[in-house]
VEXDREN-2710 file (C-alpha; in Angstrom, 1 decimal):
% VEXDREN-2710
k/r/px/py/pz
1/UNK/185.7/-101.6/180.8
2/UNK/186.6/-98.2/182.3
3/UNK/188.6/-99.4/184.9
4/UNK/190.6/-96.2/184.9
5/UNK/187.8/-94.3/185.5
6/UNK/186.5/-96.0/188.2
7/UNK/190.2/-96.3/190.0
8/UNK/189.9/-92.4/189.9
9/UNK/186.6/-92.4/191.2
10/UNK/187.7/-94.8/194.6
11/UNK/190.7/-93.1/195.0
12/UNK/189.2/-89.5/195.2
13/UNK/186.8/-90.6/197.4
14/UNK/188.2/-92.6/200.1
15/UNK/189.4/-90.1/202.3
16/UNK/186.4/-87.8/201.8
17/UNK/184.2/-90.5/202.6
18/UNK/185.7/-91.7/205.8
19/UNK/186.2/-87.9/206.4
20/UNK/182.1/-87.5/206.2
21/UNK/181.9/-90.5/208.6
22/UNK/184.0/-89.1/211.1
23/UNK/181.9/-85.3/210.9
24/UNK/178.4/-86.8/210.8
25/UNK/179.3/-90.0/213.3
26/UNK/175.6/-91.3/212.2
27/UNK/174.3/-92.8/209.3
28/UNK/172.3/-90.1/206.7
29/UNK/168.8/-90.5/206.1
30/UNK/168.1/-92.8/203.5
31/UNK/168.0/-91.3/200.0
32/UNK/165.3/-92.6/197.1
33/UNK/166.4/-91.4/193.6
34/UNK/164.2/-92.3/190.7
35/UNK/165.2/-93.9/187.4
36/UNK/163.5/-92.9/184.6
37/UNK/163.1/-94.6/181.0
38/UNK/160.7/-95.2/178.3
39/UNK/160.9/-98.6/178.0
40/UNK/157.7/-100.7/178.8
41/UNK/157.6/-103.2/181.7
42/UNK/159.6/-106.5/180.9
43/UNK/161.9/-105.3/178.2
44/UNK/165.7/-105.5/178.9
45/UNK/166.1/-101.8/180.7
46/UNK/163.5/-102.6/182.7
47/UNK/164.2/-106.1/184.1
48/UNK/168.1/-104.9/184.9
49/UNK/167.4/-101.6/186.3
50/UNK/164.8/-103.8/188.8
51/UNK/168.1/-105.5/189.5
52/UNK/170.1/-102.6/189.8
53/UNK/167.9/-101.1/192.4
54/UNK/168.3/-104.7/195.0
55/UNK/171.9/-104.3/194.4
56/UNK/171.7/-100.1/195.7
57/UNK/169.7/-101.2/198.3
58/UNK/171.8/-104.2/199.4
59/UNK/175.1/-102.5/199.1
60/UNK/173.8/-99.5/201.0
61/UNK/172.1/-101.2/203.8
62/UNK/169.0/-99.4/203.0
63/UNK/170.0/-96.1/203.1
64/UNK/170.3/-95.5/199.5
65/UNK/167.2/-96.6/196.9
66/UNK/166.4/-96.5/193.2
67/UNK/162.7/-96.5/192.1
68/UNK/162.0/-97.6/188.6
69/UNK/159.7/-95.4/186.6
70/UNK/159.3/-97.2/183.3
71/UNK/157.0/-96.4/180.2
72/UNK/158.0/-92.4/180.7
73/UNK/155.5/-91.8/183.1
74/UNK/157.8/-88.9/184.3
75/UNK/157.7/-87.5/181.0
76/UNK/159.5/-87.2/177.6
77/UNK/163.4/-87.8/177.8
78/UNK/163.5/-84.1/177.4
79/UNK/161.5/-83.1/179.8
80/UNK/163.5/-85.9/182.4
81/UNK/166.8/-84.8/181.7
82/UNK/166.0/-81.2/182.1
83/UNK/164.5/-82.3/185.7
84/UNK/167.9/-84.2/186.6
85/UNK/169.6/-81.0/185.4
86/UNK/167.7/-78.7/187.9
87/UNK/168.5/-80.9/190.8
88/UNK/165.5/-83.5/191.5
89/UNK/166.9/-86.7/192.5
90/UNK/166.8/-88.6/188.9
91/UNK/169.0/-90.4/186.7
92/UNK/167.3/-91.5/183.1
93/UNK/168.5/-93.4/180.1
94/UNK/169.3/-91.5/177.5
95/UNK/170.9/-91.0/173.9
96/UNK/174.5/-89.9/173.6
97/UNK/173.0/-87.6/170.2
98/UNK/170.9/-86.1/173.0
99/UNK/173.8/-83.5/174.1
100/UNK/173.8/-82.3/170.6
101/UNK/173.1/-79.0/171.8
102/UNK/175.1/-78.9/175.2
103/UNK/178.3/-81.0/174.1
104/UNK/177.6/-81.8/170.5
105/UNK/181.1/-83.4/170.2
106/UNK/179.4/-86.5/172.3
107/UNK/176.9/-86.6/169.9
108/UNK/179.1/-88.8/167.7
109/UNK/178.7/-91.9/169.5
110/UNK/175.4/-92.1/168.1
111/UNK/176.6/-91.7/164.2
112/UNK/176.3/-95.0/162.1
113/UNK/178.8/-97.4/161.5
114/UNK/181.0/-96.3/163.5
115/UNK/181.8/-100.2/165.4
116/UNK/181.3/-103.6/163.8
117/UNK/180.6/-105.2/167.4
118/UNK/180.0/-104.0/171.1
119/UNK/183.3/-104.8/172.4
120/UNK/185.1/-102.6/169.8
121/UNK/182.4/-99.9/170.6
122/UNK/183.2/-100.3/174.6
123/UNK/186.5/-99.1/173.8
124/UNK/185.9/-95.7/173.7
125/UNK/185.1/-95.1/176.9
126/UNK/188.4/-95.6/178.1
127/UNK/189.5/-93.2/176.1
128/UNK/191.5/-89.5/177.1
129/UNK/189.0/-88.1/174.3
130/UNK/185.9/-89.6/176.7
131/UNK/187.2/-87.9/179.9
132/UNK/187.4/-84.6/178.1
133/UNK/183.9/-85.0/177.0
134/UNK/183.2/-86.1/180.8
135/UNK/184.2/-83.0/181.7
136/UNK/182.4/-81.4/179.5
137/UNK/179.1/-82.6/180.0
138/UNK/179.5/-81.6/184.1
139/UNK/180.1/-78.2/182.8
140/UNK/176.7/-78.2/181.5
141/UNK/175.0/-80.0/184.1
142/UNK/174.8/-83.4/184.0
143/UNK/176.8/-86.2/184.9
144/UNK/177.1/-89.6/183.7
145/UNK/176.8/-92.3/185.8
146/UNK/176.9/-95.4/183.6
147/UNK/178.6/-94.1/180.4
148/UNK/178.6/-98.2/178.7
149/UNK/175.1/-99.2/178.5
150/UNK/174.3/-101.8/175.5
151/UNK/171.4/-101.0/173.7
152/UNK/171.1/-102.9/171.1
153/UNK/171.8/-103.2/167.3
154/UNK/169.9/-101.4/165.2
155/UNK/168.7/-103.1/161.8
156/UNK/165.7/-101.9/159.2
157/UNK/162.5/-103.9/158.6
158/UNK/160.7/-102.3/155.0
159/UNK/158.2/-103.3/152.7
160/UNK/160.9/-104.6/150.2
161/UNK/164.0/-106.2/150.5
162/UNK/167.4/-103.7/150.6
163/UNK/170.9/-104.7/149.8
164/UNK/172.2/-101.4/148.5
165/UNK/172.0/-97.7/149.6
166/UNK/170.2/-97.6/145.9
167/UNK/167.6/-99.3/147.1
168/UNK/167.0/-97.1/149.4
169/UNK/166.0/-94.1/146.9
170/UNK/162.4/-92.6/148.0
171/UNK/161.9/-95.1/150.7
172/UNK/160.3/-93.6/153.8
173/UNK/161.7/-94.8/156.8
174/UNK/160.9/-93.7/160.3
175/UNK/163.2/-92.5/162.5
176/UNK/162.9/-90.7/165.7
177/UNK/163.1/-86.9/166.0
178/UNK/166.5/-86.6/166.4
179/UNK/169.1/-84.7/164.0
180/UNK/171.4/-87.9/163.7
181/UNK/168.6/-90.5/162.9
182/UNK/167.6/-88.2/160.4
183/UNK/171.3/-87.6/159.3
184/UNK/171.9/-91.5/159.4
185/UNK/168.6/-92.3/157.6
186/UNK/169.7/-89.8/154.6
187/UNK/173.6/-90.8/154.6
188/UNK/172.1/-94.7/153.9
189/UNK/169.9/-93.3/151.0
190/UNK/166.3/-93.5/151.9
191/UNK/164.1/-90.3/152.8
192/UNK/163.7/-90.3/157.2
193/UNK/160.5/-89.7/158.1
194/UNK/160.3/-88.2/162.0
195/UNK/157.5/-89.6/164.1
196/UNK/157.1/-91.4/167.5
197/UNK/156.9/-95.2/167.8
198/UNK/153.7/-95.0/169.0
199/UNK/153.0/-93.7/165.3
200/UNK/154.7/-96.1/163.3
201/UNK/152.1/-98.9/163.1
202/UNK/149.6/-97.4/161.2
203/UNK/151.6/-95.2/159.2
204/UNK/153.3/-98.8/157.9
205/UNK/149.6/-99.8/157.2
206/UNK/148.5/-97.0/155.7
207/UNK/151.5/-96.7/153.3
208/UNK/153.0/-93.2/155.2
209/UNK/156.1/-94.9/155.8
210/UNK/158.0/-97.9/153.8
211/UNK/159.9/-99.3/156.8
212/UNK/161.1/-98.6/160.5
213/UNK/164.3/-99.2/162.0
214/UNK/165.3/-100.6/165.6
215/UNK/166.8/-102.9/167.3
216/UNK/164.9/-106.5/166.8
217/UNK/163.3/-106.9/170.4
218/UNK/161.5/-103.4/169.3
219/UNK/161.0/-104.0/165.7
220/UNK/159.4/-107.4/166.8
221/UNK/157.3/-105.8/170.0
222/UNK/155.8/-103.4/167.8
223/UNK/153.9/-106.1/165.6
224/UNK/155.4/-104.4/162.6
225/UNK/156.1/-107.6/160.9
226/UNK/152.3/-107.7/160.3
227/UNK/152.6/-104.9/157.8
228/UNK/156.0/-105.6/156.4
229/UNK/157.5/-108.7/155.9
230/UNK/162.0/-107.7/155.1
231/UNK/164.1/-107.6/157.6
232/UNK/167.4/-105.9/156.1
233/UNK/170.4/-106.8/158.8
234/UNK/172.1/-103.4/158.2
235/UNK/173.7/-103.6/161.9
236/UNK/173.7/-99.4/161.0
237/UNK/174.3/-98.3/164.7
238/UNK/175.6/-100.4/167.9
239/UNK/173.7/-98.5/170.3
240/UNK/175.3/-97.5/173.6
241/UNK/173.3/-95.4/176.3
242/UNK/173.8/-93.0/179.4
243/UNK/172.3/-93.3/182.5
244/UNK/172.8/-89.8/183.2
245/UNK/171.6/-87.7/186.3
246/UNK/172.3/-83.7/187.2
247/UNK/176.0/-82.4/188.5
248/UNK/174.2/-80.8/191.4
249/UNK/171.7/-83.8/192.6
250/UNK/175.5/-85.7/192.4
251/UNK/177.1/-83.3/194.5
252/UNK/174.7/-83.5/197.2
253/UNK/175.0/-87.5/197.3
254/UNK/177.9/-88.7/200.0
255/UNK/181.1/-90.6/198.7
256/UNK/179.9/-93.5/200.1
257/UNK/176.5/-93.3/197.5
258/UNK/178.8/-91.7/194.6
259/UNK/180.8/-95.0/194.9
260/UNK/178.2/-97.7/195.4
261/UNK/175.8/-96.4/191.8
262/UNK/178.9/-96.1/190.2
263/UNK/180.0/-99.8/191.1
264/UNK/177.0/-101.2/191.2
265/UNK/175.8/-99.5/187.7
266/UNK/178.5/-101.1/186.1
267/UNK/177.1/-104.7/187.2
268/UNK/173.7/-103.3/185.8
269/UNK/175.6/-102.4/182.3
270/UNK/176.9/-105.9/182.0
271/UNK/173.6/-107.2/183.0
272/UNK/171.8/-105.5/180.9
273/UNK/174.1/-106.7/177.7
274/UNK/173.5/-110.2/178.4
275/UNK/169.7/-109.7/178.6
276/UNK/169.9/-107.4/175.0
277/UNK/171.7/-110.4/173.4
278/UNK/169.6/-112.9/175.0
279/UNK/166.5/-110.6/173.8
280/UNK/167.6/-110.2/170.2
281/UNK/168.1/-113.8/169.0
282/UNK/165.0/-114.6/170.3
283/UNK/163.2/-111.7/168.4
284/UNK/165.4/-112.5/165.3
285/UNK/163.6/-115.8/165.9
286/UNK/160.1/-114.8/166.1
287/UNK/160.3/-112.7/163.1
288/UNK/161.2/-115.7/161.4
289/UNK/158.6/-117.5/162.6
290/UNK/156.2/-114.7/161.6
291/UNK/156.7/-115.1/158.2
292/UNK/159.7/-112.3/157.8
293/UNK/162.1/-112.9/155.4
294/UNK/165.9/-112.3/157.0
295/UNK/168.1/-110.0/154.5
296/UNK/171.8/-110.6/154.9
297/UNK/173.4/-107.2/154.0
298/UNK/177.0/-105.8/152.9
299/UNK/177.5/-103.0/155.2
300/UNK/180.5/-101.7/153.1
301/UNK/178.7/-99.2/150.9
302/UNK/176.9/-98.1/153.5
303/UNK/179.7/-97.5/155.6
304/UNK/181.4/-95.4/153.0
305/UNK/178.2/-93.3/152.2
306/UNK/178.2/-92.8/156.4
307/UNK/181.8/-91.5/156.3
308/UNK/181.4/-89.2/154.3
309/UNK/177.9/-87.5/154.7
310/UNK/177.9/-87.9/158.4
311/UNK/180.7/-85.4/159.5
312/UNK/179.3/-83.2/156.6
313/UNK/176.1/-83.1/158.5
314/UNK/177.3/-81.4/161.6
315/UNK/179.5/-78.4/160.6
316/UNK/179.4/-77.9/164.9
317/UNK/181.8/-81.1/165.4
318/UNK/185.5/-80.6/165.7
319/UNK/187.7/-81.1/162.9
320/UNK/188.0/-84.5/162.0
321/UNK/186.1/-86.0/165.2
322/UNK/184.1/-88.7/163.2
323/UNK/187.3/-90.5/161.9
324/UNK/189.2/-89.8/165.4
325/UNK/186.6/-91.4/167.3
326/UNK/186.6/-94.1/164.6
327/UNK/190.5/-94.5/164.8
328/UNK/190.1/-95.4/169.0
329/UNK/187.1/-97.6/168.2
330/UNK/188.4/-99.6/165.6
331/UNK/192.3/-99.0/166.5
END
């Protein structure tokens, strides 16, 4: 995937790399740039950014290295991406509805149903309508350096089985604090209820909230099959992340390092899929094995609801953005 964008990337750098060569004619001191995420030690982003950072270090003979920071111990993904944006030498994970306020266009990527499957998904980011938004997001201070990152599908574990968005009336369902969760949430007829993860257990036990959605390695991590026992295969978002770090820390990096976390992140990307699939079946496993009940569910309705209550719910958007995006997905 992307293979324009990365034969842009080599081409504009060559001779300004073996320009810097020929001006410094000694290698730079080495440079250690921090990854930040909120996943917890052993899950997917964790294990492949561990592997992205051997591969940085390998490919720059040392003078380049990534140190993983899991578990937010820098702080929120706020917080994180406004340090990358003022210039300390970070790149984080993040949500593509997180530049809601910056490039709000991007925020679509993020909006349910808008990919059956990954692959079709992927698609978008070879896209003209992508590099615009590229652009865009430079302008306010970021750049992306892996734009493809699989996350994961995201499906909804509840008290009671679902099968339309009727079932859905008054059920609670958590969602993070985020204007599209919530939008998504509401467009597939339940009521969202904002809270962190951290939250979500006892508010399941206490009968605060009727359900949680997530991908399965997360749904399953968090124990909440010990409170609620339907898993409802909704597939409502294909989840595709940033790693994103600041437009002036990128500046500052040499061709040479531009090049190699580009390259090398897109080896992490594909990593990273094949340890998200490899994660989910066995988690769709052990929820079966736990005593959850697995829901087969026709997406159709949902879709439809998603269609049209979605680009309703962001008057900010261009004009007909959902369905364009839609049209290169699914084209």
């Amino acid at each position: 995937m992307i293979t324009q964008r990365f034969f842009r990337l080599t081409a504009s750098l060559t001779l300004a790399g073996l320009s810097t060569l020929a001006l410094t004619g000694m290698a730079q001191a080495a440079t250690e740039i921090r990854v930040a995420y909120g996943n917890q030690p052993g899950e997917p982003v964790d294990v492949a950014v561990k592997a992205w950072a051997k591969s940085v270090e390998k490919a720059s003979d040392g003078e380049l290295t990534l140190k993983a920071f899991p578990a937010s111990q820098l702080g929120g993904e706020t917080e994180v991406m406004e340090q990358a944006r003022f210039g300390s030498p970070l790149i984080t994970i993040t949500a593509y509805s997180n530049f809601m306020s910056s490039v709000p266009d991007l925020a679509v990527l993020d909006a349910p149903y808008l990919a059956d499957d990954f692959d079709s998904k992927l698609k978008v980011f070879d896209s003209d309508w992508f590099a615009d938004q590229e652009k865009k997001v430079e302008s306010a201070g970021y750049h992306i350096v892996i734009p493809n990152s699989v996350y994961g599908v995201r499906h909804l574990l509840s008290r009671e089985a679902v099968a339309t968005p009727e079932d859905l009336a008054g059920v609670k369902i958590r969602v993070q604090n985020s204007p599209m969760y919530v939008a998504a949430i509401k467009a597939m007829g339940a009521v969202p209820t904002p809270m962190s993860l951290g939250d979500v257990y006892p508010a399941l036990a206490q009968g605060l909230v009727d359900g949680v959605e997530n991908p399965l390695p997360v749904l399953y991590g968090g124990k909440f099959y010990e409170v609620v026992k339907n898993l409802n295969l909704t597939a409502h978002m294909h989840t595709v992340a940033p790693f994103v770090t600041g437009e002036a820390f990128w500046q500052q990096l040499s061709p040479e390092d531009q090049q190699i976390l580009t390259e090398t992140g897109q080896e992490m990307a594909k990593n990273l899929r094949g340890l998200v699939e490899k994660e989910t079946e066995k988690s769709l496993q052990q929820l079966k094995d736990a005593g959850v009940q697995v829901h087969e569910v026709d997406t159709a309705p949902f879709r439809e609801r998603a269609q049209k209550e979605i680009p309703a719910a962001f008057p900010q958007w261009s004009e007909g953005l959902y369905q364009e995006v839609s049209d290169i997905i699914n084209g």
